[in-house]
RODO-2510 file (C-alpha; in nm, 4 decimals, decimal comma):
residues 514
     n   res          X          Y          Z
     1     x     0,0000     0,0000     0,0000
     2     x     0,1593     0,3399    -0,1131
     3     x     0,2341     0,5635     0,2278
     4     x     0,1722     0,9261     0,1085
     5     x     0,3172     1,0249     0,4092
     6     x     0,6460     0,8715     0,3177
     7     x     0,6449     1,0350    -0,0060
     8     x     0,6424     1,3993     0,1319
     9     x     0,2999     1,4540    -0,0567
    10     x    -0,0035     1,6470     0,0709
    11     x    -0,3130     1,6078     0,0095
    12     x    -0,3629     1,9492    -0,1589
    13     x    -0,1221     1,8261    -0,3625
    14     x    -0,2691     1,4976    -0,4332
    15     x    -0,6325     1,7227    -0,5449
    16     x    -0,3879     1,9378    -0,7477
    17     x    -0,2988     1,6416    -0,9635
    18     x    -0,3281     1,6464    -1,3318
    19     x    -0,4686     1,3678    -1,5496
    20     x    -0,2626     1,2944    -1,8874
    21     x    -0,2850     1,0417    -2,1224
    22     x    -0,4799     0,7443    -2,0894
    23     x    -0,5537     0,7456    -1,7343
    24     x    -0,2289     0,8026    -1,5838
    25     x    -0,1933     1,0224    -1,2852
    26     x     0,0638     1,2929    -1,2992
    27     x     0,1149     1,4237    -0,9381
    28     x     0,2176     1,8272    -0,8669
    29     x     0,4994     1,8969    -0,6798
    30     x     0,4790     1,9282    -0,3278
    31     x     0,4839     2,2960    -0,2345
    32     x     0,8024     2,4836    -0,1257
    33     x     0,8320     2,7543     0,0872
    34     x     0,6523     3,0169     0,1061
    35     x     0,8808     3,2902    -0,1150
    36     x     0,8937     3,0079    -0,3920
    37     x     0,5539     2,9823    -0,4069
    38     x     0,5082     3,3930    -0,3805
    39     x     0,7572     3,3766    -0,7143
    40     x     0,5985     3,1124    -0,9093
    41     x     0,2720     3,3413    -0,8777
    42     x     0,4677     3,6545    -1,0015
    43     x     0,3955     3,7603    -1,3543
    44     x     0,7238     3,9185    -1,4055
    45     x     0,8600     3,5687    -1,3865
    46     x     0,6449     3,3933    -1,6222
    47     x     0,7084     3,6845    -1,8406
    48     x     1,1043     3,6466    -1,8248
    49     x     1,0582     3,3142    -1,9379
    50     x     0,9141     3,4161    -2,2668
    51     x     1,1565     3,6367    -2,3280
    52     x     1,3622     3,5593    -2,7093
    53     x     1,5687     3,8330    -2,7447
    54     x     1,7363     4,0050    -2,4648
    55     x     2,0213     3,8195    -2,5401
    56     x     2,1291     4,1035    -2,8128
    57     x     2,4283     4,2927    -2,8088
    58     x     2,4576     4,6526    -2,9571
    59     x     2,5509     4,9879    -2,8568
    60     x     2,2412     5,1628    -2,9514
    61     x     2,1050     4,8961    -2,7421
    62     x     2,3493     5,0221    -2,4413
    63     x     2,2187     5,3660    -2,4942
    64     x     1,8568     5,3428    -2,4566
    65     x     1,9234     5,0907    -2,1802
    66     x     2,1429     5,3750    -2,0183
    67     x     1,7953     5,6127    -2,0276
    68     x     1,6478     5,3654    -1,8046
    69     x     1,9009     5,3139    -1,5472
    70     x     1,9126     5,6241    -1,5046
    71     x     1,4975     5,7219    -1,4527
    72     x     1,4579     5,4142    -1,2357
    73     x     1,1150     5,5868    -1,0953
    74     x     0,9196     5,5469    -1,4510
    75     x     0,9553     5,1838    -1,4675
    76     x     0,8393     5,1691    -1,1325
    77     x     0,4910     5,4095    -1,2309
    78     x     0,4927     5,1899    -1,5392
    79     x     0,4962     4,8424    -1,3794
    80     x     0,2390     5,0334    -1,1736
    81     x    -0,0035     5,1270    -1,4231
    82     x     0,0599     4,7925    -1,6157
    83     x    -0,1487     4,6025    -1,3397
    84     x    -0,4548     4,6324    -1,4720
    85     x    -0,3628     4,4886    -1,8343
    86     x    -0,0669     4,2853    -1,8228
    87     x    -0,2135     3,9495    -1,7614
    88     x    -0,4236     3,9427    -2,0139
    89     x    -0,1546     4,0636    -2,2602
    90     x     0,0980     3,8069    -2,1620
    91     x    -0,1460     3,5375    -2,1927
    92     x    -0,2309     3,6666    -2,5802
    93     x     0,1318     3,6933    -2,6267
    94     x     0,2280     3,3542    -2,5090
    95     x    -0,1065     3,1719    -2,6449
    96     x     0,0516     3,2584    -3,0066
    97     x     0,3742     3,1562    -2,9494
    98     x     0,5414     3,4894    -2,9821
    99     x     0,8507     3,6439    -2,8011
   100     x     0,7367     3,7795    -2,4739
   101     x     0,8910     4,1605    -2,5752
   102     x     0,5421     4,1940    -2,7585
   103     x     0,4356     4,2858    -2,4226
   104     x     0,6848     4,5135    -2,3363
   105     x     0,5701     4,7171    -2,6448
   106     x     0,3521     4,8962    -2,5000
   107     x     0,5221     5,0566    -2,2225
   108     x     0,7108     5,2093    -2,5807
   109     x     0,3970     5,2974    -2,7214
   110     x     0,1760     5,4498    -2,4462
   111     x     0,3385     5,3846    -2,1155
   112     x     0,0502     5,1334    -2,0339
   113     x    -0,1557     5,4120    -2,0570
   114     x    -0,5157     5,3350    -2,2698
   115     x    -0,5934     5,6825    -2,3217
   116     x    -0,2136     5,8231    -2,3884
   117     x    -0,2264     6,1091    -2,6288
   118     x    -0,0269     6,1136    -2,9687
   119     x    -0,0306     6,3850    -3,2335
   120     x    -0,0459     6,1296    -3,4610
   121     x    -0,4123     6,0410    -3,3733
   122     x    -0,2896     5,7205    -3,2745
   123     x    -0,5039     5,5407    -2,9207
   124     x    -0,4931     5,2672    -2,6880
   125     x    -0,1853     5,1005    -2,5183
   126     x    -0,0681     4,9591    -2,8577
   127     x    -0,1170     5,3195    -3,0553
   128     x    -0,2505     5,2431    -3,3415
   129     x    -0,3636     5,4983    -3,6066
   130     x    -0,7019     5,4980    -3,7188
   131     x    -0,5906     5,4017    -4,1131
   132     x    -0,4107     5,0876    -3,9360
   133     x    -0,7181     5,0344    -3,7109
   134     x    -0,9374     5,0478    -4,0219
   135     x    -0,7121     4,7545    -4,1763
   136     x    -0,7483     4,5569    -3,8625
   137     x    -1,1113     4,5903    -3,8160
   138     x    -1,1759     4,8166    -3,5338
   139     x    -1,4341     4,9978    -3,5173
   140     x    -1,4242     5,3764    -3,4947
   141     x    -1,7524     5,5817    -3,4135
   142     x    -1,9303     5,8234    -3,1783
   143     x    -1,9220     5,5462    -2,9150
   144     x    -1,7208     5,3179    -2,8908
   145     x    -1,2863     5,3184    -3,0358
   146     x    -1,1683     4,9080    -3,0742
   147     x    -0,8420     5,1135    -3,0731
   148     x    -0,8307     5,1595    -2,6753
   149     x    -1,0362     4,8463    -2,6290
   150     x    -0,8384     4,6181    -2,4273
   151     x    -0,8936     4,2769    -2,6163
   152     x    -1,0062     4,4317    -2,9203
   153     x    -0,6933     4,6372    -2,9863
   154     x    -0,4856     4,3763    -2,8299
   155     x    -0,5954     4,1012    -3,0846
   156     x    -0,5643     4,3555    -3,3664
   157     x    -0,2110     4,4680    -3,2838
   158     x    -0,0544     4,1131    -3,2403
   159     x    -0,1919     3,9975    -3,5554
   160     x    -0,0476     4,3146    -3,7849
   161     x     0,2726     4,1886    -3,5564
   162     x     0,2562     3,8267    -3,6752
   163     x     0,1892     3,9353    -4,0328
   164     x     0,5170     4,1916    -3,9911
   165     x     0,7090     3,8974    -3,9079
   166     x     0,5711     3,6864    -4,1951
   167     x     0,6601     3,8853    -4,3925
   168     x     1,0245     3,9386    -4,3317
   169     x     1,0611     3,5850    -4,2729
   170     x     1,0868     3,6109    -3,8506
   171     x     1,2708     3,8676    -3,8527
   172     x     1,1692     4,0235    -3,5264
   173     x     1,3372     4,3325    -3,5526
   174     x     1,2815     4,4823    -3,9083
   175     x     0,8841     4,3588    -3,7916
   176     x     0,9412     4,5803    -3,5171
   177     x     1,0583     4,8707    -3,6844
   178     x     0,7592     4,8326    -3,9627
   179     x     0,5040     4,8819    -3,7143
   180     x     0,6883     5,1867    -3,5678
   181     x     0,8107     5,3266    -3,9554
   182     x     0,5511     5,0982    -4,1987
   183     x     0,6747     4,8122    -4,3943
   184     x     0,6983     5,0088    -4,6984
   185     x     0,9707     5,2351    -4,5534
   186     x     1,2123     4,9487    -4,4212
   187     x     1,1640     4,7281    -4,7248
   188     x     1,2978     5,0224    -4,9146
   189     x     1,5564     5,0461    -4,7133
   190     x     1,6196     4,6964    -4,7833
   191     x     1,6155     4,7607    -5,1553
   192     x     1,8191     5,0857    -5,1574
   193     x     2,1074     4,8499    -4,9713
   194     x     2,0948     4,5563    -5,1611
   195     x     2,1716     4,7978    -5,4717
   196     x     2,4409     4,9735    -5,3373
   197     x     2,5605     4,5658    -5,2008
   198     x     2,5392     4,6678    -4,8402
   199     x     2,3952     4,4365    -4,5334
   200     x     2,0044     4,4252    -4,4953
   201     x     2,0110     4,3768    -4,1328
   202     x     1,7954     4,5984    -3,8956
   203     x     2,1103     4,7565    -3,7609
   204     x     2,2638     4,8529    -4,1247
   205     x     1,9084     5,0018    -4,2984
   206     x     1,8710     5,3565    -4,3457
   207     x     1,5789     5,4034    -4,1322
   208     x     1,4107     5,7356    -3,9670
   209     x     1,5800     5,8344    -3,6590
   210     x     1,2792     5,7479    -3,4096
   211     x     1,2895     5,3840    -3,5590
   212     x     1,6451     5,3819    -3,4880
   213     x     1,5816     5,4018    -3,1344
   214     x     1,2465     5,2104    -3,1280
   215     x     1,3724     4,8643    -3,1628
   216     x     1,6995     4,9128    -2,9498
   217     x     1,4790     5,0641    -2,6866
   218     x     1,2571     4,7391    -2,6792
   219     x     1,5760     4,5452    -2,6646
   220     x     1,6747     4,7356    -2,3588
   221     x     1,3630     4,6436    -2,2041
   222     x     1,3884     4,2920    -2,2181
   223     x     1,7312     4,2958    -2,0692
   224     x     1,6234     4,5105    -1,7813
   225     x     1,3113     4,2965    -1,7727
   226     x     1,5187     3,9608    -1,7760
   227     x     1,7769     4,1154    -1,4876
   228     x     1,5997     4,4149    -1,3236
   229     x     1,8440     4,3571    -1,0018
   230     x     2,0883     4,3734    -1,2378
   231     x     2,0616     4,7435    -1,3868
   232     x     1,8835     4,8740    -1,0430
   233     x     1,5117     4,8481    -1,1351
   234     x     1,2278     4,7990    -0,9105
   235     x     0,9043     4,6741    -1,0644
   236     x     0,5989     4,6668    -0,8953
   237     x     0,5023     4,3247    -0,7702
   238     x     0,1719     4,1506    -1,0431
   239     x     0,0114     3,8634    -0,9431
   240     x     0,0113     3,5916    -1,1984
   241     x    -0,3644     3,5651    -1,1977
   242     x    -0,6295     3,7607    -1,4287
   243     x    -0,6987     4,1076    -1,2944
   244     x    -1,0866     4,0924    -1,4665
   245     x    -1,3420     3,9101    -1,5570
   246     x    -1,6112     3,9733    -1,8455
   247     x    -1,9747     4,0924    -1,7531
   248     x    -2,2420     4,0596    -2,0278
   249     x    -2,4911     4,3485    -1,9997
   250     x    -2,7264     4,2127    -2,2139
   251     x    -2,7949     4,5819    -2,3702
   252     x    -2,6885     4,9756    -2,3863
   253     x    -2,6690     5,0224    -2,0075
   254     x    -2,5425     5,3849    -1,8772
   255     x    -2,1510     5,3606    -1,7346
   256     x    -2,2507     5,5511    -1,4324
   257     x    -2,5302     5,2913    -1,3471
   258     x    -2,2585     4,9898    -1,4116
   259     x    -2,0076     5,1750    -1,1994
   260     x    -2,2794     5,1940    -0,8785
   261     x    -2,3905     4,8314    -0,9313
   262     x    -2,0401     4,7238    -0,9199
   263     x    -1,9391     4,9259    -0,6130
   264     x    -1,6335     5,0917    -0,8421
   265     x    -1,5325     5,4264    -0,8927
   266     x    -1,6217     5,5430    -1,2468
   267     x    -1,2710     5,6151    -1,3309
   268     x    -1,1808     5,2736    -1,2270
   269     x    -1,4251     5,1638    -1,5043
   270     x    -1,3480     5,3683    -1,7701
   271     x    -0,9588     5,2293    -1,7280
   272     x    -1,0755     4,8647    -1,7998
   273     x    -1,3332     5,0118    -2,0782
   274     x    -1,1375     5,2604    -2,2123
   275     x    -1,3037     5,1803    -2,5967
   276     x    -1,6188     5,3645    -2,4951
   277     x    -1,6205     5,7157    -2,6105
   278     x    -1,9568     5,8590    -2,4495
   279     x    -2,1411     5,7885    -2,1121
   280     x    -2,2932     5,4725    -2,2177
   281     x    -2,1510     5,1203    -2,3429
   282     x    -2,2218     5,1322    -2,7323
   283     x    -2,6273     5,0757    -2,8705
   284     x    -2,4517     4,8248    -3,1049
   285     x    -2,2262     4,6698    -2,8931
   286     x    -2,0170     4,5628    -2,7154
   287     x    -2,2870     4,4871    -2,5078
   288     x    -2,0082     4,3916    -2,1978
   289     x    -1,8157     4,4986    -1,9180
   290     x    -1,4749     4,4214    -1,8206
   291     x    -1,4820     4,4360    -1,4173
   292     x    -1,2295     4,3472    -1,1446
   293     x    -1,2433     4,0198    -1,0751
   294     x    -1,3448     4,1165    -0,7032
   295     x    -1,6660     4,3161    -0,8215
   296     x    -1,8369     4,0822    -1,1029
   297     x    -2,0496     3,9242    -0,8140
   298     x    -2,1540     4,2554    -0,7291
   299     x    -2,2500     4,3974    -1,0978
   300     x    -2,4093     4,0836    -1,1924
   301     x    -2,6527     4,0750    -0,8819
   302     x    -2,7640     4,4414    -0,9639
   303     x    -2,7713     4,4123    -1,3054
   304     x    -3,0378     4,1011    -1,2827
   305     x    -3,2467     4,3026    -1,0481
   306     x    -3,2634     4,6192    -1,2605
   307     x    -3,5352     4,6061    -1,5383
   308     x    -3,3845     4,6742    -1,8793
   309     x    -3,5654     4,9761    -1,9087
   310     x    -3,3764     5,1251    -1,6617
   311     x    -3,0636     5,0479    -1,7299
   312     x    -3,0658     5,4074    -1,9628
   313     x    -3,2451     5,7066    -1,8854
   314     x    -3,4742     5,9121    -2,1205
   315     x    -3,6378     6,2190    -2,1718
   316     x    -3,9009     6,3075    -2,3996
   317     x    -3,8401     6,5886    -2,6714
   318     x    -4,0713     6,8082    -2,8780
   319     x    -3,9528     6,8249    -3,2339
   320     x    -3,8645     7,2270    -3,3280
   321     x    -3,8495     7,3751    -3,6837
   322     x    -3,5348     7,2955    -3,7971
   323     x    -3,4765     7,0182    -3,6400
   324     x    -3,2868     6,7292    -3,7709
   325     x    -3,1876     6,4285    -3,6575
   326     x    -2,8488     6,4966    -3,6243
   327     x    -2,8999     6,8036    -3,4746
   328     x    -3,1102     6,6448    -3,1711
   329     x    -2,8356     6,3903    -3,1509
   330     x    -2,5817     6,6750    -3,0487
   331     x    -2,7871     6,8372    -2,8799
   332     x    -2,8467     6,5300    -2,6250
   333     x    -2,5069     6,3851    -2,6669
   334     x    -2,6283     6,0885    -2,8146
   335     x    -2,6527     5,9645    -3,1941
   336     x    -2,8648     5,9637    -3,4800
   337     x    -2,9264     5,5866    -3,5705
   338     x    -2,9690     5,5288    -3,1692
   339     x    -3,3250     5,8054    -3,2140
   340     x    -3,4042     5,6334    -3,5342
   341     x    -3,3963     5,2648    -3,3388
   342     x    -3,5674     5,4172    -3,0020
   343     x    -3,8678     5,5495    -3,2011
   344     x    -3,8839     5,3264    -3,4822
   345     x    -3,8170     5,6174    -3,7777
   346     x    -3,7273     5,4980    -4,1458
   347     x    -3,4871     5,7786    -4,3142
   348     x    -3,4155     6,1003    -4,1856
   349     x    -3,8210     6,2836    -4,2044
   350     x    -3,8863     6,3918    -3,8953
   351     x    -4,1692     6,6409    -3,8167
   352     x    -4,2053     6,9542    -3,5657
   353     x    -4,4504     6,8741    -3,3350
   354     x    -4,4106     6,5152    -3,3216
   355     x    -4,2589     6,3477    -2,9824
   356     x    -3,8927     6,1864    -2,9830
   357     x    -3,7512     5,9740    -2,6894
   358     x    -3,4349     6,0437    -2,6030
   359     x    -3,2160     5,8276    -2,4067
   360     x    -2,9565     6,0624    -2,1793
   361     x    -2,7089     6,0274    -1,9293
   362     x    -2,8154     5,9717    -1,5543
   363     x    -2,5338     6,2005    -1,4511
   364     x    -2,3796     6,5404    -1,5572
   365     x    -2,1131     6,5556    -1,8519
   366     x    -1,8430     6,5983    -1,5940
   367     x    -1,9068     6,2844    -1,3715
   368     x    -1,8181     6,0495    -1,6838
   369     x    -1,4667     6,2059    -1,6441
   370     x    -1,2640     5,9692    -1,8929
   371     x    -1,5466     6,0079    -2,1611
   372     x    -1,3929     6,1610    -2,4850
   373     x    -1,6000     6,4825    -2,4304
   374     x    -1,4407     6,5175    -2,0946
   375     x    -1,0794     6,4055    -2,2112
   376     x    -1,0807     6,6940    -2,5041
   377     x    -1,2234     6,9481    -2,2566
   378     x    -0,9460     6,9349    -2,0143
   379     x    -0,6908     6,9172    -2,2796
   380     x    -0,8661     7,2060    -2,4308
   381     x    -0,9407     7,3779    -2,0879
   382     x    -0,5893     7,3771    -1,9057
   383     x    -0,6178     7,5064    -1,5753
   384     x    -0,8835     7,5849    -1,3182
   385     x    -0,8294     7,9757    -1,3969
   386     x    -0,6815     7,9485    -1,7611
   387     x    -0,8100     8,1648    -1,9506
   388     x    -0,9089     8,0044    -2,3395
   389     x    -1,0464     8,1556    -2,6625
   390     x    -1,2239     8,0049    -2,9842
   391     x    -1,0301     8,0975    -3,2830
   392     x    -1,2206     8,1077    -3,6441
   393     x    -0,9679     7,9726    -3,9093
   394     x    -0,9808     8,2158    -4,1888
   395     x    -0,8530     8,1681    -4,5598
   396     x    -0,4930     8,1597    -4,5678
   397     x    -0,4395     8,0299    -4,1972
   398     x    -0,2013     7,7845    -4,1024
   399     x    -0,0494     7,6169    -3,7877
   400     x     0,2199     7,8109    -3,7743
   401     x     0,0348     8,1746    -3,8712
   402     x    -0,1973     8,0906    -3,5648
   403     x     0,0337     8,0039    -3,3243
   404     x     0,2753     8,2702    -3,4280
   405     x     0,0112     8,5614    -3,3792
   406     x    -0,1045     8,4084    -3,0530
   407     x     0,2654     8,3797    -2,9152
   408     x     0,2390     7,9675    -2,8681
   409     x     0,3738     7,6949    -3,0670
   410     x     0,2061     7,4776    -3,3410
   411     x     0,2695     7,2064    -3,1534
   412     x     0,0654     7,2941    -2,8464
   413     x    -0,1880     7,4043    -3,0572
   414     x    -0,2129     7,1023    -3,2491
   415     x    -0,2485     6,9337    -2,9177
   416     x    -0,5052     7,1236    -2,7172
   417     x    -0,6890     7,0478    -3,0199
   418     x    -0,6591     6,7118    -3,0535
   419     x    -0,4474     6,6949    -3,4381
   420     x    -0,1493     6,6624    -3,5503
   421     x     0,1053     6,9858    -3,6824
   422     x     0,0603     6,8077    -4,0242
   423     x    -0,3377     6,7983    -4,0098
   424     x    -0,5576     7,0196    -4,2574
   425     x    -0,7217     7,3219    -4,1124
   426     x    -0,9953     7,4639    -4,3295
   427     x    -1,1969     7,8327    -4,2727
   428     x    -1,4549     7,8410    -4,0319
   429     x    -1,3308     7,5383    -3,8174
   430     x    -1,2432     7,6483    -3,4506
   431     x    -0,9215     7,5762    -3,2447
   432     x    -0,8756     7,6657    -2,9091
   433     x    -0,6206     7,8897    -2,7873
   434     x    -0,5074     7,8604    -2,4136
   435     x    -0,3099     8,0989    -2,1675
   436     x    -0,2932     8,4167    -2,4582
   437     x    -0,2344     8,7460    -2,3099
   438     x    -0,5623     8,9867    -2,2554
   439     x    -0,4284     9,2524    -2,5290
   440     x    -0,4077     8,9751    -2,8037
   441     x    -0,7623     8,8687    -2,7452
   442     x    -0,9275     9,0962    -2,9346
   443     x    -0,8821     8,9239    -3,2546
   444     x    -1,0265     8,6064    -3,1935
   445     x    -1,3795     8,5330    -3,0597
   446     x    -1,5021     8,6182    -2,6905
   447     x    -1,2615     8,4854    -2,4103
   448     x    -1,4430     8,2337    -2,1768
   449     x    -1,3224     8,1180    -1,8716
   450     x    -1,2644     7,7608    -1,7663
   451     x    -1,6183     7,5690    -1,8389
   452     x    -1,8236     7,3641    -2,0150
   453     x    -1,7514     7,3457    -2,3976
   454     x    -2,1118     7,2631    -2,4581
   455     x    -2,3545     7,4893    -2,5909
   456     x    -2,7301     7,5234    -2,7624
   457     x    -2,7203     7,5512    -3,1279
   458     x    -2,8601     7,8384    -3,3292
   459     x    -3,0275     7,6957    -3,6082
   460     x    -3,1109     7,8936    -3,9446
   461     x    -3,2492     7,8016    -4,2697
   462     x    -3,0350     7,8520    -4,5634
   463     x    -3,0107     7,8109    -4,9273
   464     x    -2,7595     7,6995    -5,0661
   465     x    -2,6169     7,7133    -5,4152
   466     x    -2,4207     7,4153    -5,5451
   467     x    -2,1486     7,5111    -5,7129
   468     x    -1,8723     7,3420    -5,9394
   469     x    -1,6631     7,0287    -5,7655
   470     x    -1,9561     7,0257    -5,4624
   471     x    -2,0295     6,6892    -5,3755
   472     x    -2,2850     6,5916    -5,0873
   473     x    -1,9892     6,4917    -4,8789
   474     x    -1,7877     6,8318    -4,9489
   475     x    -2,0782     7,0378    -4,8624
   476     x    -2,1819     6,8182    -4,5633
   477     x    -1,8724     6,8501    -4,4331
   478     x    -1,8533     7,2204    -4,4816
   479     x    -2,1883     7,3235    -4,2798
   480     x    -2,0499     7,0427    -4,0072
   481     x    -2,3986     6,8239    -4,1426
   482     x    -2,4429     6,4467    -4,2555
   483     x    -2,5608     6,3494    -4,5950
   484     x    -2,8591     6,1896    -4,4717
   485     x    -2,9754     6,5179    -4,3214
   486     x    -2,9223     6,7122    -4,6680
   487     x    -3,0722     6,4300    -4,8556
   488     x    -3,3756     6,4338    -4,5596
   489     x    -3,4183     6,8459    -4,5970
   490     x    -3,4317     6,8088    -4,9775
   491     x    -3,7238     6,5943    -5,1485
   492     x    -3,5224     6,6523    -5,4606
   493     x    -3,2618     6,4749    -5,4086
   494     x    -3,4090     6,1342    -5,2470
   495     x    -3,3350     5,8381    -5,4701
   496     x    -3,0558     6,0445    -5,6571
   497     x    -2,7067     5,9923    -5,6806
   498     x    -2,5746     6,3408    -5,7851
   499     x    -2,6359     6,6924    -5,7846
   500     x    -2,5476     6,9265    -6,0239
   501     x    -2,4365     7,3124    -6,0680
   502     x    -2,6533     7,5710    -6,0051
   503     x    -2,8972     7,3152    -5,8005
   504     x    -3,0501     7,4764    -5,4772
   505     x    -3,0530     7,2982    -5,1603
   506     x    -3,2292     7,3759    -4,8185
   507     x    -2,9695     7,3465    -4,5375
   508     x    -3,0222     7,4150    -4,1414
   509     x    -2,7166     7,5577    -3,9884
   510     x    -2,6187     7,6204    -3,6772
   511     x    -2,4724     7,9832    -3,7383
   512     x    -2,2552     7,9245    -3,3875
   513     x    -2,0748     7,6351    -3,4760
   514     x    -1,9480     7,8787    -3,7721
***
C-alpha cells in the first residue's frame, strides 16, 4: 500500500494532480516555501521566461538601456499602471507563441496608458492609427474606439505583428521597426542596400531616426526585464492571476449605473473600458463589461435586479423647426441611428410637433470624467483659472500663422486640439487657444473662462447654391452636417445619386458652430 506520508505529498497536492494520457496520474509537486511559491505566482517571472531576445548585443542597445538606469522611478509608475492589463496581454502573447517583448511594447507605445495622447491620432496602449485600425477591423464611431479596447486592440495589434514577421521571414526586428516606420519604408531600405551591395540587417538600414531608437529601446527592455536587479530596477510586484473578468450586460446600459452596481469608482471603469467614447456602453455593442475580478459578483446581482428599461435614462423631446436628426443627436449627446432605433423612424423625415424619446445620461457631462468629451475638454481647458479663446480659421491660416500671432507653438496648438502639426485646417473650423495674453484677445472670438464646452445651437435656414466640384460629402462637411440630413431636408434629391451646378438645396445651420 503506497504511504503518502512517506512520499512527502499532501493532500492538496494529491487534489492538485493532473490527469494525462490514458488514465495516468501525474502528481504536482509538493509545495516549497513560502517565497517560492510567492515567485511562481509573479507575472514578471512567467514573463522572463518568454523572453527571445534580450540576449542582443549593440551599442544603440546600451544607450537606450542607459535612459532607463538612469529614470529608475518610470519603470516603477509603469509596472504600476501595467497592473490592470498585463495578464491578459501576456497570456495573448504567449497563447501565439510569440517572443514575450510583444508585451513590453507597449510601455514604448503608451506607457501602459489606454488613453495616452499622440499627435499622430494614434489610441490605446498599442497606438494604433485609425488608417491601421481600419485595416485591422476596429471599429471607430461616436461610441465606442476598438483602438483603446483592451482585447479588441490587443488582438488587432498582435496579428499586424505576426503578419510583420511573416513577412520578413521572422525577422523580429525589421517587424518591429515596420510597425513603428511601416513596412513600406524598411523594405525600401532593404532595396536601396541591396543595390548599393550593403547588409540588410535591422542595424545597417537607413531608417528614420525614431525607428532607430524604437527597436533598441525594446531590446533594452527585455534585458532590464530579464535582470531588473541587475541594472537597479524595481518593478511593482503583479500577481500571476487575471486582474478581470467579463460581464455581459445584455444591452446599452449607462456607465454611471454599471459603476454603482459594481461598487467601483467610475474612473476605475473607464480604465478597464477605455473603448467607450460617451457615457454609455455602445447601442450596437459591445454589449459587456470588463470588471475586477473582485466586483463581477456585485454587478451581476444588480444588473439582474434592474429592469432593462432602466438600465438608460430618457427624456421626452418636442420636435422644433429645424430640427434634424443629427442636430437632436448633439444636442443630447447621443446619436442619430440610436433616435431612429428608439422610435422606430425609417430615413431622416422627422416632423415639428411630433414626440422623440431620447435616451440621456443619468449624470452630468463631468461625472463620466474619462469620456472623450471630458478628455478633449481638459486638454482644451488647461487650468482651473486658464483663460481660453475660440479661434475662427480664416482663408490663408495655417499652424504656424496661428500660433505665431497668438505667441504659442504649433505644436501645443495642435495638441489642445486634438491633431497633428501636419493635419488640414480649413476656414470656419475652430481651435482653441489657451493661456494668450488679454491685449491679443481681441482678434479672436469672446474669451471664456474655464467651463463647459457645450452649448445650444442656433439653427437657421439657408439656401444653398451648389457650385462646381460640390459633392454631398464636401458640402456636408462644410456646414459640419451628414448626408442623410441634406438628402432628408431636400425631397429633390431622395433616390438620386448626384447633384449638379446651379442646383438649390435647403440646409439648417447652426450659425454658432461657424
Amino acid at each position: 500500500m503506497l504511504n503518502i506520508n512517506s512520499l512527502g505529498i499532501t493532500v492538496k497536492a494529491i487534489c492538485a494532480a493532473l490527469l494525462v494520457g490514458s488514465g495516468t496520474l501525474a502528481l504536482a509537486q509538493p509545495e516549497t516555501d513560502a517565497a517560492t511559491a510567492a515567485a511562481q505566482r509573479d507575472l514578471w517571472q512567467r514573463l522572463r521566461a518568454g523572453l527571445q531576445l534580450n540576449h542582443l548585443e549593440h551599442e544603440r542597445i546600451e544607450v537606450e538601456r542607459n535612459w532607463y538606469e538612469r529614470n529608475p522611478d518610470y519603470m516603477l509608475r509603469v509596472s504600476r499602471r501595467a497592473q490592470r492589463y498585463l495578464f491578459y496581454v501576456v497570456e495573448q502573447v504567449e497563447a501565439r507563441g510569440m517572443p514575450m517583448e510583444l508585451a513590453l511594447l507597449p510601455i514604448m507605445e503608451s506607457a501602459y496608458d489606454p488613453f495616452a495622447y499622440s499627435h499622430g491620432r494614434a489610441a490605446g496602449i498599442w497606438q494604433i492609427i485609425p488608417g491601421t485600425g481600419e485595416e485591422l477591423g476596429l471599429t471607430q464611431d461616436w461610441w465606442y474606439d476598438g483602438r483603446r479596447d483592451l482585447r479588441a486592440s490587443t488582438a488587432g495589434a498582435l496579428d499586424y505583428l505576426e503578419k510583420l514577421s511573416a513577412a520578413f521571414d521572422g525577422d523580429w526586428l525589421k517587424a518591429l521597426a515596420s510597425y513603428n516606420a511601416g513596412k513600406r519604408r524598411v523594405n525600401d531600405s532593404i532595396r536601396a542596400n541591396r543595390k548599393r551591395d550593403r547588409p540588410t540587417d535591422f542595424w545597417s538600414l537607413k531608417l528614420p531616426a525614431e525607428t532607430r531608437s524604437y527597436v533598441p529601446r525594446l531590446l533594452a527592455l527585455s534585458q532590464i526585464f530579464a535582470e531588473p536587479d541587475r541594472f537597479g530596477i524595481a518593478l511593482t510586484p503583479v500577481s500571476d492571476t487575471p486582474y478581470f473578468g467579463i460581464a455581459p450586460t445584455g444591452g446599452q446600459i449607462d456607465l454611471a449605473q454599471a459603476a454603482d452596481l459594481s461598487g467601483l469608482d467610475i474612473e476605475a471603469l473607464y480604465l478597464l473600458n477605455p473603448g467607450f467614447n460617451r457615457w454609455a456602453t455602445a447601442p450596437d455593442g459591445p454589449h459587456e463589461l470588463l470588471l475586477p475580478i473582485a466586483a463581477l459578483a456585485n454587478f451581476n446581482a444588480g444588473l439582474e435586479s434592474m429592469p432593462a428599461a432602466e438600465r438608460i435614462s430618457w427624456q421626452r423631446y418636442i420636435i422644433r423647426s429645424g430640427d434634424s436628426l443629427s442636430v437632436i443627436a448633439r444636442r443630447f449627446n447621443t446619436g442619430s441611428d440610436v433616435i431612429r432605433e428608439v422610435n422606430g423612424i425609417k430615413g431622416n423625415q422627422i416632423r415639428a410637433g411630433d414626440v422623440l424619446l431620447i435616451p440621456t445620461a443619468s449624470e452630468p457631462p463631468s461625472t463620466y470624467a474619462l469620456s472623450a468629451q471630458q478628455r478633449t475638454q481638459r486638454r482644451q481647458n488647461g487650468g482651473d483659472e486658464e483663460v481660453r479663446l475660440n479661434y475662427k480659421v480664416q482663408a490663408g491660416d495655417s499652424f504656424w500663422s496661428i500660433a505665431n500671432e497668438y505667441g504659442v507653438t504649433s505644436r501645443q496648438l495642435a495638441q489642445w486640439n486634438g491633431l497633428a502639426v501636419r493635419d488640414p485646417i480649413r476656414p470656419g473650423q475652430k481651435l482653441v487657444i489657451r493661456g494668450v495674453a488679454p491685449e491679443a484677445q481681441t482678434a479672436a472670438e469672446p474669451v471664456a473662462l474655464i467651463g463647459p464646452l457645450s452649448r445650444e445651437p442656433m439653427m437657421r435656414k439657408l439656401g444653398y447654391r451648389v457650385r462646381n466640384g460640390d459633392s454631398l460629402a464636401l458640402i456636408a462637411d462644410k456646414f459640419d452636417l451628414t448626408i442623410e440630413d441634406i438628402i432628408g431636408w431636400n425631397s429633390s434629391l431622395q433616390g438620386k445619386k448626384y447633384i449638379h451646378p446651379g442646383q438649390v438645396l435647403t440646409l439648417y445651420v447652426d450659425v454658432r458652430g461657424g
